[in-house]
Every structure is written in C-alpha cells, then in structure tokens.
C-alpha positions, 0 to 999 in steps of 0.5 A: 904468209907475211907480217903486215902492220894494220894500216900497212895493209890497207895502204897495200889493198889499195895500192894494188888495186889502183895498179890494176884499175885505173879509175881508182883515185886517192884524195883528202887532206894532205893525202900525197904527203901521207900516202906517199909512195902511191903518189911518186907511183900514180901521180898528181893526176890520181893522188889528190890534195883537197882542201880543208872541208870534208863537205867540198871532197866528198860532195867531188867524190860523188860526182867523180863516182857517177862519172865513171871513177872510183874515189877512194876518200880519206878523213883525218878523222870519222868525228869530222864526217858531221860535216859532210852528212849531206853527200853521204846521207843524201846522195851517196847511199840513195843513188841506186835507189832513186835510179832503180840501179841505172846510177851507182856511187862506188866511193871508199870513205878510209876513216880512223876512229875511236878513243882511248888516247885522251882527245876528248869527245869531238875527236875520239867517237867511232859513229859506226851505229849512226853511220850503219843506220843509212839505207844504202851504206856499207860499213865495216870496222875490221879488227886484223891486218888480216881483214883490213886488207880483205874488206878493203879490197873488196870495197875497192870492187863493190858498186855502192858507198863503204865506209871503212872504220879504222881503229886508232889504237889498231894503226901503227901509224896513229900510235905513233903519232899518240905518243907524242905531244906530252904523251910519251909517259902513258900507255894506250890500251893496245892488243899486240894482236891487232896492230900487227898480224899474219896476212896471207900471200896473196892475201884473200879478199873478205865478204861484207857480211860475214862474221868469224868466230874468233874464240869457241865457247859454250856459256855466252857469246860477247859481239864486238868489232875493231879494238872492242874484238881483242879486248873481248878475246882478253876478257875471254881468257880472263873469264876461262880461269873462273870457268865461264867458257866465252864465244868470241863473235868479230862481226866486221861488217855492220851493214851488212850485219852476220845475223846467221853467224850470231843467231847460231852462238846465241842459240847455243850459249843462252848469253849475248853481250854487245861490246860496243866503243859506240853510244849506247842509245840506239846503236850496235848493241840495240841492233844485235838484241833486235835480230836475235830476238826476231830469230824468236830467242830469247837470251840473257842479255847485257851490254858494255857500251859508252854511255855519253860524251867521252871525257877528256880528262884521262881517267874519264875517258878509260872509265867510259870505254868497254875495258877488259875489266868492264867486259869480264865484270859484265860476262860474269854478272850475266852468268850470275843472273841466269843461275841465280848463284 
C-alpha cells in the first residue's frame, strides 16, 4: 500500500491504462503542459492541446469515440461544461439508444468542481445534479485517492459517456494554485483525509454504483459525495460526543445511484440527511428522498444544500456550502423532530 495524492491518482489510472491501450488519447486546453509526463511518455499524437472552446473538443471527442478511440477530455473547470451541453446532451449520452447499441461513445470527461476558495459562482458549482439527470451518462465524484483511482479506471473500460467530478479542495494540485493571487493569508476547508490517502498496489478498480459505508450508526444516515464526505465524517465525530450515532454513506456514484446500500441504512436508522455542495431544487437531495420513499420508507428527512448562487464575497460563500457546523446543527434538529425533545 502506498500514499497517493488525490489528483496523483487519477493522473496514475490513466497513465497506466493508455500504456496498455492504445486507443486512449488525452486532450483539452493546455493538457501536454499540464499532464506532462504522459506526454514526454505517448507523445504529441495521443496527448493533444485543444483550442479554447469546450464545444469544438468535446463535439471531437465524440466523433474520435465512434471511430474507434477513447478520448479522455479534460476541462479547466465543470462550470464551463455550459457551453458544450450540445455534445454531451445530445450525442454523447443518446448514441447507444438511438443505435440499439450498434454505436457506443466511450468518453472520460476528467472535470474540477466545487467551491470554497472564493471564485465566485460561475467558477465554483459542482453540477453533478444537473449532469446526472441525462439519460445515458454516468457520473461520479469520488471522495479518496483510493476511489479516484478505482472509478476512473473503470471509465477507462466502460462502453458509454462518464463524467468524473473531481473535488478542488480534494487536489493537491487545485490547492496549490488556491493559495496564490492574494490567497496565501486564508485557509480552505480541506479534510486531511482527502487529499491524501492510502491506495492499494495494485490499486482496485471501483464499480459505478456502489456506494460504501464510511462510518457505522444507528440514529441517522447523512448521504453525501466528494469533499461533502469528509465534512459528514467531521460532523459525525461531533454529533457522537452529544450521543447521536451517525451512518456515514460515500455514494460515489450518482448515476448510477446505490439505492440498496441506502435504502438499508435508512431502514435502520429512521433519519436521511442529503449533504449536497449542489442546488437544492431538483438535484441530489430531492433524488435520495424519492428512492427511499419508492422503497416504501418513510424517514425524517432533511437536507444541507446550496441554496442559490454562491457568492463571491468569502463570508457568503463559507455561509451557503454544507460546513460541518450546518451538517451537525441540521443532524441534531432532525433528532430533536422525531423525539420531540
């Protein structure tokens, strides 16, 4: 077992998964300066440098996809995915459903999310909700080195579209550059859990659509993904010295979604709350509320959500992300409504 950084270990799926396939190629802007050691490795010919339009690369990524390659497309940022809607939306996930499965699409879209660092709200969403609403897509946000090597090896093999979410305030590399430009006084709400982490040799590959329980407990279950994970396990810890045991659920996988693995702690403990870096209006927290409502349950139920446009201005943004504090405060509320004490 070895200690990889978070981004570290995405870089090292995918550099070892175009060693043994050749189709995989690695393109978006500035990619052979930011990636490179795969390029001195592949070259020019399989690490490409794009120009600056989201919709010209990933519209290539699709053709390239049904002429037999496997694209592997970086964006800067997932914020900027609004303007290549049209490639994703309309071609990418609906390929194999138009063609009854003659044609396939394999594309890796790798893109940072999230907030927290004071970039204001066209640069710090995380979009997972909106992106996991497309038939057709998957989507995953993984929340260790650990699974962010497993899940992107495993888009590196899959037939369809994945979008993989990777958390700012998870990378190594993000934080680097966040605490620059008149950033270097503030500190960012980073779990030391996260952006470091044991990953196995050789690391395993994990499945989309499966959830993991990353803490035990008995009185509420608290949902969450990426960074919203470790803030969870924080608020756990809290919530355990004021005797509210916690289940900790680390979906990693938003579509698909682990019904079974959540319908089963909710059974159990009789409390869901959503952490959720996402909108609140029909995103991830309205989704888990639906499937554990089909599943005939009938749970106390709360959410900790953004609730609009994040702001700007540093206190604002820290107010409207899911913190500690608000998951804790939110847990223990929910407690309170259910036993009416």
């Amino acid at each position: 077992m070895r200690e990889l950084a978070f981004g570290q270990a995405i870089d090292l799926a995918i550099e070892e998964a175009m060693a043994r396939d050749e189709t995989i190629v690695l393109m978006g802007e500035d990619v052979p300066l930011l990636r490179a050691g795969p390029y001195v490795r592949f070259g020019a010919g399989r690490v490409l440098a794009t120009p600056i339009s989201e919709a010209a690369f990933l519209g290539t990524a699709t053709g390239a996809a049904m002429a037999g390659l496997r694209p592997v497309v970086e964006l800067y940022m997932v914020d900027f995915i609004g303007v290549a809607l049209d490639p994703i939306l309309n071609h990418m996930a609906k390929l194999a459903a138009f063609t009854g499965g003659e044609w396939s699409c394999p594309v890796l879209i790798r893109a940072p999310c999230g907030g927290g660092y004071g970039d204001g709200g066209q640069h710090g969403q995380a979009l997972w909700g909106m992106l996991a609403s497309i038939p057709g897509l998957t989507v995953v946000a993984p929340s260790t080195p650990a699974d962010a090597y497993g899940l992107t090896a495993t888009a590196l093999t899959h037939d369809g579209p994945v979008v993989l979410l990777e958390s700012k305030l998870l990378s190594e590399d993000w934080l680097g550059f966040l605490g620059k430009g008149g950033r270097e006084a503030l500190s960012f709400d980073v779990p030391a859990a996260g952006a470091r982490g044991p990953v196995d040799e050789p690391p395993a590959r994990v499945s989309f659509g499966a959830a993991a329980v990353r803490r035990s407990g008995s009185d509420a279950t608290i949902c969450s993904v990426a960074v919203g994970v470790h803030r969870a396990l924080a608020a756990a810890e809290h919530l355990s010295a004021e005797g509210i045991s916690c289940e900790v659920i680390d979906l990693r996988s938003l579509r698909p979604l682990d019904v079974a693995t959540i319908v089963t702690s909710v059974r159990k403990t009789g409390h869901l709350i959503v952490v959720d870096e996402d909108y609140r209006e029909f995103g991830l927290s309205g989704e888990v509320a639906a499937v554990v409502l089909e599943a005939g349950l009938r749970p106390c139920f709360g959410r900790v959500c953004v609730e609009d446009t994040l702001p700007y201005a540093r206190a604002g943004e820290q107010a409207a992300l899911p913190s500690v504090e608000r998951i804790r405060a939110a847990v223990a509320a929910l407690i309170t409504r259910r036993t009416g004490a």
